[in-house]
C-alpha positions in Angstrom: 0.0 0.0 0.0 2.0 3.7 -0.9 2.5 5.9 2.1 -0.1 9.1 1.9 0.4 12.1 3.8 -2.4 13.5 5.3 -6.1 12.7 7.2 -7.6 9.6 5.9 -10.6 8.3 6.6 -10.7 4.7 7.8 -10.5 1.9 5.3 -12.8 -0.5 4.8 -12.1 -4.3 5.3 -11.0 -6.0 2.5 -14.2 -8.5 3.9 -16.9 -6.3 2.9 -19.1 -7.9 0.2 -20.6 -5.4 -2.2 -21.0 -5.5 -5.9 -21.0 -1.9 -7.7 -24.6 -1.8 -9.3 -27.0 -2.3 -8.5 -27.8 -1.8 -5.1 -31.2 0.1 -4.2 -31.7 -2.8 -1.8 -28.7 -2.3 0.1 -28.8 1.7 0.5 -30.3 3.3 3.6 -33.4 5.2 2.7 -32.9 8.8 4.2 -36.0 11.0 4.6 -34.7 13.5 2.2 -31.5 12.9 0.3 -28.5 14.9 1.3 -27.8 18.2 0.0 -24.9 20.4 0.0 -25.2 23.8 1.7 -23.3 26.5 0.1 -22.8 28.6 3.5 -20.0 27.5 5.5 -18.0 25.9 2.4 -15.2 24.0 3.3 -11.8 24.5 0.5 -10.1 21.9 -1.5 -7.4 21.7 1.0 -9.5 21.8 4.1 -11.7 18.0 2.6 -10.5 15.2 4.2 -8.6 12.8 2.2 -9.8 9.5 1.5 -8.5 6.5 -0.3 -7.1 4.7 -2.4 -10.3 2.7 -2.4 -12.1 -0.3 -4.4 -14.9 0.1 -6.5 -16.7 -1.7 -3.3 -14.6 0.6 -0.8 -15.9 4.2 -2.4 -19.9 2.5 -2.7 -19.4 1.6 0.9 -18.1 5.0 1.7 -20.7 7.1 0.0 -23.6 4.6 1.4 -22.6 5.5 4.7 -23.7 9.3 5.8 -20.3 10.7 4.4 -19.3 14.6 5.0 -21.6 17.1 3.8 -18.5 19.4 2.8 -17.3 16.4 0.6 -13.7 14.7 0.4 -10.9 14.7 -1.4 -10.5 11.4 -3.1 -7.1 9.9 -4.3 -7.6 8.4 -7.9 -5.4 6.0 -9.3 -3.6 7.9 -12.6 -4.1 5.5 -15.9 -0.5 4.9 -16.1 -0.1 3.9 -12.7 -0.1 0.2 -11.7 -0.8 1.1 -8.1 -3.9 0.4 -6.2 -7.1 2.3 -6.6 -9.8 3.1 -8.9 -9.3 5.8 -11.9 -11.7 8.9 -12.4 -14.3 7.5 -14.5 -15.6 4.9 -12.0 -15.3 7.0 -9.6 -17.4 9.2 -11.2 -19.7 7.0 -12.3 -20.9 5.8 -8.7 -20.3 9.8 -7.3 -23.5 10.8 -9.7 -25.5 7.7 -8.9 -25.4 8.7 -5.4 -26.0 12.3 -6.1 -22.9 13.5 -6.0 -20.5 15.6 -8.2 -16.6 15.9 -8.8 -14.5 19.4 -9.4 -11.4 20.1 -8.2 -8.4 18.1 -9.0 -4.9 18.6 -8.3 -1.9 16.1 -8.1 -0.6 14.1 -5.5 2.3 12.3 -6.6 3.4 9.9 -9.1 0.7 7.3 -8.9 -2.6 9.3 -7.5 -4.2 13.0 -8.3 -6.8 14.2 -5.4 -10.1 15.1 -6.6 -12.8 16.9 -4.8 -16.2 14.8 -4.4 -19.3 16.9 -2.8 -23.2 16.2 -2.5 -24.6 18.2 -5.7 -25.1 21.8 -4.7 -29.2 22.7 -4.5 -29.6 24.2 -8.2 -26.6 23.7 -9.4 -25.6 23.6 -12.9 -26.0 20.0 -14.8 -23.3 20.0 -17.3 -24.2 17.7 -20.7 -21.7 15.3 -20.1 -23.4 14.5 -16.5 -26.2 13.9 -18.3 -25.7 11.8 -20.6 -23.4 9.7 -18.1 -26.8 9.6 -15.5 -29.0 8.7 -18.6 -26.9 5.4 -19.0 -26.8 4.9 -15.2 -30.6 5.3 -15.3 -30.7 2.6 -18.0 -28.5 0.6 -17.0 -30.0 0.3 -13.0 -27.1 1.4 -11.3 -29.3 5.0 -9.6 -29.5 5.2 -6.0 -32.1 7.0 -4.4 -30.3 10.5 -3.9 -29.0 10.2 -7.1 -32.3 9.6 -8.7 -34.0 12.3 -6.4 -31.2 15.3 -7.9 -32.2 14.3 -11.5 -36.2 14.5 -10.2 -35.3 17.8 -9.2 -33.9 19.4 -12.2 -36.0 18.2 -14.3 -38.7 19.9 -12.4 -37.0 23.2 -12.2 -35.5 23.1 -16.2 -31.9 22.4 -14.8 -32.2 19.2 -16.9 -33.1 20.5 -20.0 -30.6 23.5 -19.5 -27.6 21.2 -19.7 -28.2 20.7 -23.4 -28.6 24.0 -24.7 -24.9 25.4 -22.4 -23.4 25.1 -25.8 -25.8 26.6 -27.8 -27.2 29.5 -25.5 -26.7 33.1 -26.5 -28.2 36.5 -25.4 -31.9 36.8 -26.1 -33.3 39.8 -28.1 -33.2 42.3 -24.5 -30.1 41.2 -22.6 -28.1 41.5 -26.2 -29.6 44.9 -26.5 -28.6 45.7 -23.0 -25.3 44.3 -23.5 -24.5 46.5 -26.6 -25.5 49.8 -24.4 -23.0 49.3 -22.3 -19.4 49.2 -23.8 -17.6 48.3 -20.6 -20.1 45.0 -19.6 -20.1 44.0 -22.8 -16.1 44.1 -23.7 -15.7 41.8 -20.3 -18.7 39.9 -21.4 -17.1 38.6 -24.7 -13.9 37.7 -22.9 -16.0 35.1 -21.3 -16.3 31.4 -22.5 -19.3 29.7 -22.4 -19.1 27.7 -18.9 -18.6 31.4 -18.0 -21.6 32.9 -19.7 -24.4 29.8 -19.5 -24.9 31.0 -15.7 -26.2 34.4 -16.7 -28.3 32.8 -19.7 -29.6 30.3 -17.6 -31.0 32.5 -15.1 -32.7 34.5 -18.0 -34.3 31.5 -19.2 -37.0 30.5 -16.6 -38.3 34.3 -15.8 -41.7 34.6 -16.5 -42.4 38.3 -15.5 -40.9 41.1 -17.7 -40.3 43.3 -15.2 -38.4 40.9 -13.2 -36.3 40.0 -16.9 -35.6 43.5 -16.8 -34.5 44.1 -13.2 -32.5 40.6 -13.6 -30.5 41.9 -16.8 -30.6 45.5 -15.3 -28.4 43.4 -12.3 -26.3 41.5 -14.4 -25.0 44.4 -17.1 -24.0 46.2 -13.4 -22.4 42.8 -12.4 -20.3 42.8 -15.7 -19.3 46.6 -15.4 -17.0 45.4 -12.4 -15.9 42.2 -14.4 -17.4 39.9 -12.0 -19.2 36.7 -13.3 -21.7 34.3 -12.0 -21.3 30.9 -9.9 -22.6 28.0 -11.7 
């Protein structure tokens, strides 16, 4: 086993018997399925780290009331022989459960740390995600918080959103507001698109033109100082 600096959460034995997918038999059924707060936000470096786990190891880890803030998992690099599972497993199980990588950084030759939280209440679904949940849903392999997240933004449009991210542009009144001010919309076309969606998105769902207009009258003021969004 390689030597790794830092907090780690216990291991599970190598006795545990679990199979990857599927397993809604074998998950605790919460009332309500966690949710990550925003307030009180824990940093990258500040996560505990966890692993190198098994396929088994990182089911039995998330099935088990893990932290709220989320972890820092160590991932196996594809050319290393060490132990430990690579990203796209990891994944994988992460969004069946609800949750939802970011961050990554490296550790050393063999593993790179990457951030695992509970999906943020309205956060972003990018189109990858998507299409990776779709085959989970297919396939069996959703849990129930996992399941409940993708209930949830296809109720508020979140769902549908992720396919248009590479699409979206201004409609007809945040364009013309955009082209009014020089200074908002200079910063604005230095943006890329992970960048802009967040505005666009929020312009999507509003129903009331006097709130669009307030909204974009927000945003163009937001731009002025170069600031952006959060997803």
């Amino acid at each position: 086993m390689v030597s790794i600096p830092g907090p780690i959460l216990k291991r599970y034995p190598s006795s545990i018997s679990l199979q990857p997918f599927p397993a809604q038999t074998r998950e605790r059924r919460l009332p309500t399925p966690h949710i990550f707060q925003p307030h009180g936000m824990v940093s990258f470096a500040d996560k505990p780290l966890v692993g190198p786990f098994t396929l088994n190891e990182w089911e039995a880890f998330l099935s088990k009331d893990p932290p709220n803030d989320g972890v820092r998992l160590l991932l196996r690099k594809s050319k290393s022989t060490a132990p430990g599972i690579e990203y796209t497993d990891a994944r994988d199980m992460a969004l069946s459960f609800g949750w939802v990588d970011s961050t990554a950084r490296g550790h050393d030759d063999d593993y790179q740390e990457r951030c695992f939280t509970p999906r943020r209440a309205r956060s972003r679904w990018s189109q990858v995600n998507r299409e990776v949940v779709e085959r989970l849903i297919a396939e069996g392999r959703m849990r129930v918080g996992g399941q409940a997240e993708v209930d949830r933004a296809k109720a508020d449009g979140r769902w549908d959103a992720a396919y248009r991210m590479k699409t979206a542009e201004p409609d007809r009144e945040f364009q013309a507001a955009l082209d009014a001010n020089t200074r908002a919309k200079a910063f604005w076309e230095t943006l890329g698109r992970t960048k802009k969606f967040p505005f666009l998105f929020r312009l999507m769902n509003i129903k009331r033109p006097e709130t669009k207009t307030k909204k974009i009258n927000l945003f163009i003021q937001t731009l002025e100082r170069h600031e952006f969004l959060k997803s």
